[in-house]
Backbone as a chain_set.jsonl record, in Angstrom:
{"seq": "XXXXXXXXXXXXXXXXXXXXXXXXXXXXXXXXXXXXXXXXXXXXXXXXXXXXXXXXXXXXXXXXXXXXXXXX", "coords": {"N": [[-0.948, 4.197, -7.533], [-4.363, 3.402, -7.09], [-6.962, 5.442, -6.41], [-10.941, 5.907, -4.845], [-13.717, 7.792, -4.12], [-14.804, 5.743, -2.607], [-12.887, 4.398, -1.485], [-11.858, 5.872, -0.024], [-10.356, 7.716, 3.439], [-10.985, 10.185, 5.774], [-9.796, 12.891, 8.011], [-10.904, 12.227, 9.976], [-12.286, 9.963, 9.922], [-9.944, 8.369, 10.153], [-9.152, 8.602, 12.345], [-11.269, 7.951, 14.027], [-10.985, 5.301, 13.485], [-8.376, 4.515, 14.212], [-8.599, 4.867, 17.533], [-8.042, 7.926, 18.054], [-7.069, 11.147, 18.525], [-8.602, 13.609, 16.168], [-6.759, 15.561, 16.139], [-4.525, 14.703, 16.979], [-3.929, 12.911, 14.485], [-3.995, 14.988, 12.453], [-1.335, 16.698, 13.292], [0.622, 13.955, 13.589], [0.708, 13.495, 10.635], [1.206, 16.166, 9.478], [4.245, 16.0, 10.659], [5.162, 14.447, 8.883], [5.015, 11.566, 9.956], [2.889, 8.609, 9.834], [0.442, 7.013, 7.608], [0.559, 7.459, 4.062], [-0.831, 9.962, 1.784], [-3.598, 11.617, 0.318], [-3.918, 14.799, -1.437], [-6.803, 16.529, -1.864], [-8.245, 19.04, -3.482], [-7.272, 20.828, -0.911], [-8.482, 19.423, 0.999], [-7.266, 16.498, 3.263], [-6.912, 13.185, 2.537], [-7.136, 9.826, 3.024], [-5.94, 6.871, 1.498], [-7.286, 3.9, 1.95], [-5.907, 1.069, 1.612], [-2.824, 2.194, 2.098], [-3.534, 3.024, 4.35], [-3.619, 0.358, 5.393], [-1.372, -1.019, 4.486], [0.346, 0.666, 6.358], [-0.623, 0.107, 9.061], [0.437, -2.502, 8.815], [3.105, -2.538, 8.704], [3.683, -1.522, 11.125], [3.408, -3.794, 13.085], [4.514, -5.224, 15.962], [5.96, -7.922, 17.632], [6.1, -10.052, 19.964], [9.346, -11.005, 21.58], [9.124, -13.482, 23.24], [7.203, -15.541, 22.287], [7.689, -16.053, 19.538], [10.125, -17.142, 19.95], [9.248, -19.615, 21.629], [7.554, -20.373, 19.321], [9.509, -21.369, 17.426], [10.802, -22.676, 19.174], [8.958, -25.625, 19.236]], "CA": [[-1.925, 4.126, -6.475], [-5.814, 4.433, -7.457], [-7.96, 5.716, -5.368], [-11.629, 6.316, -5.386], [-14.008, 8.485, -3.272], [-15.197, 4.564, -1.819], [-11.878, 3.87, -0.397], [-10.425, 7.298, 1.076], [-10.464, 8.058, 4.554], [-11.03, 11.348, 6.016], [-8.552, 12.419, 8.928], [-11.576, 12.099, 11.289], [-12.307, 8.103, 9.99], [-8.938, 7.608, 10.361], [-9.043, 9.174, 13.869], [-12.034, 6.996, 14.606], [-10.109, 4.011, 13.357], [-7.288, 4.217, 15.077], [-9.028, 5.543, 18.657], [-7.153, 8.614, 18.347], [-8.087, 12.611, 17.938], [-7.979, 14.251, 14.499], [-5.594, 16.485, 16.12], [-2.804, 13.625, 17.55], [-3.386, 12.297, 13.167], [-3.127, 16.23, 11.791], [0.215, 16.355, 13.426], [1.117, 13.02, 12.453], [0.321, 13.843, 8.963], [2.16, 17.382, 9.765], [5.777, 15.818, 10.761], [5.453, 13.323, 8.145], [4.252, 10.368, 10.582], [1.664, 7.559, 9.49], [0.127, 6.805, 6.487], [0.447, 8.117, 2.432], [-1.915, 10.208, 1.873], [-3.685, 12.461, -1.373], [-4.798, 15.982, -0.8], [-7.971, 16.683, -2.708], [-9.224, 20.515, -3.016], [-7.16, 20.912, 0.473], [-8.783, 18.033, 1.988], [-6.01, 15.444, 3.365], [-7.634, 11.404, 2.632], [-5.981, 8.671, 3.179], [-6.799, 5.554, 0.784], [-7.301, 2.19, 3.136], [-4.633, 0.269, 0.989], [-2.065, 2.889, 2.501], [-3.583, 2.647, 5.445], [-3.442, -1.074, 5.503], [0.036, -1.24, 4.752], [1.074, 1.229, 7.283], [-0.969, -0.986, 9.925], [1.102, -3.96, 8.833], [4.644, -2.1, 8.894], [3.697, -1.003, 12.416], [3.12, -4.555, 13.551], [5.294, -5.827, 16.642], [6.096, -9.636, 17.439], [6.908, -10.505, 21.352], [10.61, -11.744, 21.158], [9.174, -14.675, 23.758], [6.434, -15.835, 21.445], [8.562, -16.086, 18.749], [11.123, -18.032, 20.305], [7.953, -20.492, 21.759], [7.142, -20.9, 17.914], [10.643, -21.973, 17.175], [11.323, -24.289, 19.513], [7.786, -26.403, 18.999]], "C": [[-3.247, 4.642, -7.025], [-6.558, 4.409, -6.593], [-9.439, 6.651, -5.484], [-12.187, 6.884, -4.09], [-14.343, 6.891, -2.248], [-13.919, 4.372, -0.925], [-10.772, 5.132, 0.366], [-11.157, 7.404, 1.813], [-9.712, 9.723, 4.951], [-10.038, 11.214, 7.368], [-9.704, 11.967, 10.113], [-12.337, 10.231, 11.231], [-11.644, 7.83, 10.562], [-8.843, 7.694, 11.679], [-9.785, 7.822, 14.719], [-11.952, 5.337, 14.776], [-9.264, 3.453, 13.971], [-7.379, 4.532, 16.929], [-8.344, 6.782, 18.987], [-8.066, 10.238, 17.855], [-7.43, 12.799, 16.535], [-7.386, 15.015, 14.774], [-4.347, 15.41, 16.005], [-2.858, 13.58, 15.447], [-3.003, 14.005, 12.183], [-1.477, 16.198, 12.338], [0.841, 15.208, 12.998], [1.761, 13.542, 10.987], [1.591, 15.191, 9.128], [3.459, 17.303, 9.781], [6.053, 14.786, 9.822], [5.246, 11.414, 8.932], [3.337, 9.332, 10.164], [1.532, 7.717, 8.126], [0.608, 7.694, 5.197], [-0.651, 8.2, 2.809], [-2.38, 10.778, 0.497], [-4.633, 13.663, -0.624], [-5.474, 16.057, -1.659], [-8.538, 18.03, -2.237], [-8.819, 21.005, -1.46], [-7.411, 20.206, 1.16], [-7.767, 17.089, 1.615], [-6.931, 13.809, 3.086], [-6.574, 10.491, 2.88], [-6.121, 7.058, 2.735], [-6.571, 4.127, 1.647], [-6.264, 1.518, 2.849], [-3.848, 1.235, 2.031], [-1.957, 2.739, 3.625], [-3.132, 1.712, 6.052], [-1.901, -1.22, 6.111], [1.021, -0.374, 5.878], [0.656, 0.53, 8.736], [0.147, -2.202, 10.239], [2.481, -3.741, 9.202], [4.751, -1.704, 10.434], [3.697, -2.214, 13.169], [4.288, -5.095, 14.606], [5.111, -7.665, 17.199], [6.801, -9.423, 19.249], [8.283, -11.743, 21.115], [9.902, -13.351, 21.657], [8.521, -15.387, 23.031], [7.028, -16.526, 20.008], [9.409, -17.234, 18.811], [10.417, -19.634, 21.108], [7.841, -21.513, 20.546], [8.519, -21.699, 17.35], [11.354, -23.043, 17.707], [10.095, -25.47, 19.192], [7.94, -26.959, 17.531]], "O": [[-3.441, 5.809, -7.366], [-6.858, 3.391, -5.969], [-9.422, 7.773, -5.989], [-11.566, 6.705, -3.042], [-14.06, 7.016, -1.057], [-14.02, 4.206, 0.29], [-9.675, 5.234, 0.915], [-12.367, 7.327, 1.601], [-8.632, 10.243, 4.668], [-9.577, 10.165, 7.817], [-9.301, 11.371, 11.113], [-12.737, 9.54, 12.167], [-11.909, 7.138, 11.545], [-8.376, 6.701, 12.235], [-9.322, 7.046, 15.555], [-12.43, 4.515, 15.557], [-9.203, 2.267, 14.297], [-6.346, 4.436, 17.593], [-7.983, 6.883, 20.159], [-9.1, 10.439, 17.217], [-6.389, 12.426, 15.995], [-7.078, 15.684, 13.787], [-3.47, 15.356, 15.142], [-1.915, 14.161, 14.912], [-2.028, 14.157, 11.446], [-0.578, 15.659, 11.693], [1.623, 15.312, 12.053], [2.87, 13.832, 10.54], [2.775, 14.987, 8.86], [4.113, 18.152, 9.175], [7.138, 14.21, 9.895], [5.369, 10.351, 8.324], [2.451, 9.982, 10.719], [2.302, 8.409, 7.46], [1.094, 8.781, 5.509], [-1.378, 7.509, 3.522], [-1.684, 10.504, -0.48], [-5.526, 13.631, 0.223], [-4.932, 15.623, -2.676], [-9.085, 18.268, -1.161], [-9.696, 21.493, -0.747], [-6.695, 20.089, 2.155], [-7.366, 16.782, 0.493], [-7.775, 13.655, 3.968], [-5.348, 10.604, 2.887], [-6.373, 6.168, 3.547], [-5.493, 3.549, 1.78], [-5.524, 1.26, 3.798], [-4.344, 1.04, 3.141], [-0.915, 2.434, 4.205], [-2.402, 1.817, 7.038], [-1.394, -1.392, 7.219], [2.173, -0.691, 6.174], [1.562, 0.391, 9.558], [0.566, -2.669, 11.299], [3.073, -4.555, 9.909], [5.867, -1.579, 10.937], [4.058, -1.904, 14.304], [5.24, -5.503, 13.94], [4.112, -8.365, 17.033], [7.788, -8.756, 19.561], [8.23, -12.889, 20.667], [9.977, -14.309, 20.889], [9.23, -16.373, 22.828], [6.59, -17.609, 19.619], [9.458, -18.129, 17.967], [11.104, -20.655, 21.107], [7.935, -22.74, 20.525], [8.308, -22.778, 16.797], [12.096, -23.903, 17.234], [10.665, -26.477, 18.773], [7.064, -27.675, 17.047]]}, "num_chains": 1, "name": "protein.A"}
């Protein structure tokens, strides 16, 4: 994983990203919840790739939709 200061996210981006407080993503982060992350000097980041892919793994599909696409 490389990651440069351009593509890490702070917990309060990520906060702002996701509409959520930088407390709800510290806990996250805290129980092991959401994204890979890299601590730097104590500061938590969180590189967008990581992000990304935790976006995509979170993604849900409506069974009916689905079953729409399959019969057509």
């Amino acid at each position: 994983m490389q990651a440069t200061v351009n593509n890490l996210l702070s917990q309060g981006e990520l906060a702002k990203r996701w509409g959520r407080t930088e407390s709800a993503i510290s806990l996250a982060t805290a129980v092991g919840a959401g994204p890979r992350y890299v601590k730097i000097d104590g500061a938590i980041r969180y590189p967008v790739d990581e992000v990304q892919r935790y976006e995509r793994a979170c993604l849900y599909f409506d069974p009916a939709e689905v079953a729409l696409q399959t019969v057509n």
